[in-house]
C-alpha positions in Angstrom: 13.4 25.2 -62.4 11.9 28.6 -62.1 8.5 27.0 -61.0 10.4 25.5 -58.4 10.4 28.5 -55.4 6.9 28.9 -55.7 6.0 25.4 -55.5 7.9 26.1 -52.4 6.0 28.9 -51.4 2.3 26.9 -52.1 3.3 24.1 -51.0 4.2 26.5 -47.5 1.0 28.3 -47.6 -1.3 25.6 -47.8 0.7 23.8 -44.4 0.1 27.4 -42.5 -3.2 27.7 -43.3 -4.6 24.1 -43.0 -2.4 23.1 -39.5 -1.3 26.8 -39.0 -4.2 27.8 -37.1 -5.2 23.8 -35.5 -1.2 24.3 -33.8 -2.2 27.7 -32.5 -5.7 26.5 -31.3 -3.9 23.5 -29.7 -1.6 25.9 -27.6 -4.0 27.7 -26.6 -6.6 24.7 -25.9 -3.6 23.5 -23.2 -3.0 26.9 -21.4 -6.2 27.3 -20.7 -6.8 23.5 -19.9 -3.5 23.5 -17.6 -4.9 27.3 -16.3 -8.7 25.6 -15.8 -7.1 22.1 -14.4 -5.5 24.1 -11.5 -8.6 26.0 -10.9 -10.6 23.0 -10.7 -8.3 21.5 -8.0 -7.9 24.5 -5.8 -11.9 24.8 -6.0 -12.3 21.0 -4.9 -9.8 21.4 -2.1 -12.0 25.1 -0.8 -15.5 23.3 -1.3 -14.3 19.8 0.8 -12.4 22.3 3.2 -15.6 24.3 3.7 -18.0 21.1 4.1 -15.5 20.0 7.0 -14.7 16.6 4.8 -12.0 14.7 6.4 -8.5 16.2 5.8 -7.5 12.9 4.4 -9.7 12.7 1.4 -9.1 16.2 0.3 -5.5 15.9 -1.7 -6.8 12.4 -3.1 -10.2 14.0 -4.7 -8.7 17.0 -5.7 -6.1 15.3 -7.3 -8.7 13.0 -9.3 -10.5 16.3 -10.6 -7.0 18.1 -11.8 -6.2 14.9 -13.8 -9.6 14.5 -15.1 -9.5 18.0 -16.6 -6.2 17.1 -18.2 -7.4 14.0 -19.7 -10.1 16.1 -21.7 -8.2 19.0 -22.2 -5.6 16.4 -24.1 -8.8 14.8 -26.2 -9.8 18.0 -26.9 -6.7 19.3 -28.4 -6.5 15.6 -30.4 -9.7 16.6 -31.9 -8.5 19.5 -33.4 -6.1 17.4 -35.2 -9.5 15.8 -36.7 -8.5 12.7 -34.9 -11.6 10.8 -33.9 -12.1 10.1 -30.4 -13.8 6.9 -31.2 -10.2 5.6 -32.4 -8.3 7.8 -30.0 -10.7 5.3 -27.1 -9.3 1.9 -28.9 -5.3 3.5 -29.3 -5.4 4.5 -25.7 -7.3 1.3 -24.6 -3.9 -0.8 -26.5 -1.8 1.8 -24.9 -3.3 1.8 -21.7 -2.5 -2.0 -21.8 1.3 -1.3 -22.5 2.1 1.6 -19.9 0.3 -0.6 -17.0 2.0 -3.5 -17.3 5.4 -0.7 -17.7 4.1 1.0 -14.7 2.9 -1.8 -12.5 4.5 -0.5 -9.3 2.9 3.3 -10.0 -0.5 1.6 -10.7 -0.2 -0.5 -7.7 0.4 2.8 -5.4 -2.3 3.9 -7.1 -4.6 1.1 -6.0 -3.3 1.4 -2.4 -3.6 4.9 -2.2 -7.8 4.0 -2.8 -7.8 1.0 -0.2 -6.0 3.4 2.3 -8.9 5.9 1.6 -11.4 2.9 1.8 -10.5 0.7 5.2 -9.3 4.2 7.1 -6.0 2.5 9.0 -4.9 6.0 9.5 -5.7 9.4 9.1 -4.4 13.3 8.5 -2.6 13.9 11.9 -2.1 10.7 12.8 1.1 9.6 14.4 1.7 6.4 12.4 4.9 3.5 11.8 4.8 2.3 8.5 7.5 0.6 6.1 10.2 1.4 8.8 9.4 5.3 8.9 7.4 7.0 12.1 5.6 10.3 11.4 2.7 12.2 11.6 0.6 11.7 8.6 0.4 15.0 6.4 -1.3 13.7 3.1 -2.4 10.4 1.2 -2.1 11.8 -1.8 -2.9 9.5 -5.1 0.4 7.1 -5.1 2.2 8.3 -1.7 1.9 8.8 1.6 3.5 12.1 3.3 4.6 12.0 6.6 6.7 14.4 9.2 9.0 12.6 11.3 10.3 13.8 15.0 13.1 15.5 13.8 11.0 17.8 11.3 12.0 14.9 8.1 9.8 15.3 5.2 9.4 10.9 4.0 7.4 9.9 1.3 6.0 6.7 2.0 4.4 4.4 -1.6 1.2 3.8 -0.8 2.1 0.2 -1.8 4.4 -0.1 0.7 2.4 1.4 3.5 -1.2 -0.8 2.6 1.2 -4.3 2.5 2.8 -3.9 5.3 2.7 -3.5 9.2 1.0 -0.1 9.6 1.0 0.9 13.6 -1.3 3.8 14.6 0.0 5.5 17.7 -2.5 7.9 17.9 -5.4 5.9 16.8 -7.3 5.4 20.1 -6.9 8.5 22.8 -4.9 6.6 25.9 -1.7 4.4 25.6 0.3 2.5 28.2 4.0 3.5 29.2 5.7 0.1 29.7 9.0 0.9 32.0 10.8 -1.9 33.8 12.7 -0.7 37.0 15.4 -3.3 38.5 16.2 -3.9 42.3 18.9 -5.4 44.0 18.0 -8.8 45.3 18.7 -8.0 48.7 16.6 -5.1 48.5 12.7 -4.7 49.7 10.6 -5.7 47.0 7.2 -4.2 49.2 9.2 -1.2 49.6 9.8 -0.9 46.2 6.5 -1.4 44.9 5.0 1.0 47.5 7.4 4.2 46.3 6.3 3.2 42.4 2.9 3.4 43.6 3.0 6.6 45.3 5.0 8.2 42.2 1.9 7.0 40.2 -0.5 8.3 42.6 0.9 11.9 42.3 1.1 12.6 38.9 -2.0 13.7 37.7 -1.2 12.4 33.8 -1.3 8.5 35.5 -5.0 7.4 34.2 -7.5 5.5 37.3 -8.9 3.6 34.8 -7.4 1.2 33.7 -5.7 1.6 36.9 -1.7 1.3 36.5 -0.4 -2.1 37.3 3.5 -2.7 39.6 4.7 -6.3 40.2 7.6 -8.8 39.6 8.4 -9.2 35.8 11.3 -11.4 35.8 14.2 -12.5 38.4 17.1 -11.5 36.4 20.8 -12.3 36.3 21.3 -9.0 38.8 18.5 -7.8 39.6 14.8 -8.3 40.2 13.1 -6.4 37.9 10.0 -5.1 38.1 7.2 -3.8 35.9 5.9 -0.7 35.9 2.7 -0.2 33.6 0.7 3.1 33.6 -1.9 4.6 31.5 -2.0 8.2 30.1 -3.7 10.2 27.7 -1.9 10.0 24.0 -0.8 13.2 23.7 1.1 13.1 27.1 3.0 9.7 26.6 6.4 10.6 26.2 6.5 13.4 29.1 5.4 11.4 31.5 7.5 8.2 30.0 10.6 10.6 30.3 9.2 12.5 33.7 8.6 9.1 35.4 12.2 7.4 34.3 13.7 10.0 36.5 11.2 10.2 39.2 10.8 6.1 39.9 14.7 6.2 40.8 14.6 8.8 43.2 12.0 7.6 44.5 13.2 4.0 45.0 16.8 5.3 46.1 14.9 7.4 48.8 12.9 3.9 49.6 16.4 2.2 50.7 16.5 0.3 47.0 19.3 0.4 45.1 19.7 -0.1 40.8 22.5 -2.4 40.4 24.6 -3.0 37.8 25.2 -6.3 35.8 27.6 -8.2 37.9 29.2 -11.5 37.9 30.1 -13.9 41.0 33.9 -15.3 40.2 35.0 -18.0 42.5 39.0 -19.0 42.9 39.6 -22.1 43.4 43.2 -22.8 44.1 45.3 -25.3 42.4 45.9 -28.9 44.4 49.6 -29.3 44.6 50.1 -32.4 43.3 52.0 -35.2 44.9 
């Protein structure tokens, strides 16, 4: 019984000094890793930054470099726990195989996020629609998209969602056309019309030659015969001159003699036959 407390004692020593100093080691081995992983990214984001590489690859690489540094700081801290690395490759190869099919959603982003980065549908600054969200395009980062909406709305798009769906790219070519349909009474002057559109057009200096803008009939409508008014612009000054023109087309046709009716129904009476 007496031999009992310094069994206790050996038996405490020998567990200090044989994993005593591999626990300590292992701290330190992941401060400095986690210290040295957040280097590593903040160098790869400077040295892409500096080489003028496209905005949009820079979050993805550097994000590839920070985990990469993880990965060995983690084999490195295994080894210190004389666990062999051959072994550790076949345990995470078994493990690997469990936590993808767990995390087929997060590996899938992940695979998007690379295609996005391959085929280029859109880029940084881009003003995209995508998975029923429209934004500008801050990141495509390694399993989301980041995008800023209108209204100053931070949405995180999955890149799964974004690369298997519709993905439009407003600001992907440097014109776009405004598509406004004005209506007319019927008993209006359709040449009239069309001549006041055109020299609205013709003033604003945002209203592209070429293409040149196109005015005629779209459709004869229950009340009113609407026209189509298409002109081109420059991307960056579609919606001014979508809202700008809106306003100035109706002044313009009101001063031409037109009117813009309303929706309006014909009702005809007819009286009752008295009956015999």
């Amino acid at each position: 019984m007496e031999e009992t407390p310094q069994k206790i004692v050996d038996l405490a020593v020998t567990l200090v000094s044989t994993w005593g100093l591999r626990v300590v080691g292992a701290i330190a081995v992941l401060i400095v890793g986690l210290m040295v992983a957040g280097l590593t990214r903040r160098t790869v984001v400077r040295a892409l930054r500096s080489r003028e590489v496209d905005a949009t690859l820079v979050p993805f690489v550097s994000g590839l470099a920070y985990y990469f540094v993880l990965i060995v700081v983690v084999i490195a801290v295994l080894s210190l726990f004389g666990i062999e690395t051959t072994s550790l490759v076949a345990v995470l190869g078994a493990a690997g195989l469990a936590v993808g099919l767990a995390l087929q959603g997060t590996l899938s982003n992940f695979a998007a996020g690379v295609m996005l980065l391959v085929l280029r549908p859109f880029r940084v600054d881009d003003v995209i629609e995508v998975a029923g969200e429209t934004g500008k395009v801050e990141a495509i980062g390694l399993f989301s998209t980041t995008l800023t909406t209108a209204d100053n709305v931070r949405v995180l798009v999955p890149n799964g969602a974004a690369f298997g769906g519709t993905i439009k790219n407003y600001t992907a070519t440097g014109t776009r056309r405004n598509d406004l349909v004005l209506g007319i009474a019927y008993q209006d002057d359709v040449g009239a019309a069309v001549a006041a559109i055109e020299g609205v057009l013709a003033r604003d200096e945002r209203v592209l030659d070429d293409p040149a803008p196109a005015v005629f009939v779209l459709e004869l409508a229950d009340s009113s015969v609407d026209l189509a008014v298409r002109p081109w612009c420059k991307t960056g000054d579609y919606w001014d001159l979508r809202g700008d023109l809106t306003r100035a087309l109706r002044e313009a046709v009101e001063a031409a003699g037109c009117s813009i009716p309303f929706p309006q129904h014909d009702l005809h009476v007819i009286p009752r036959r008295e009956s015999a």
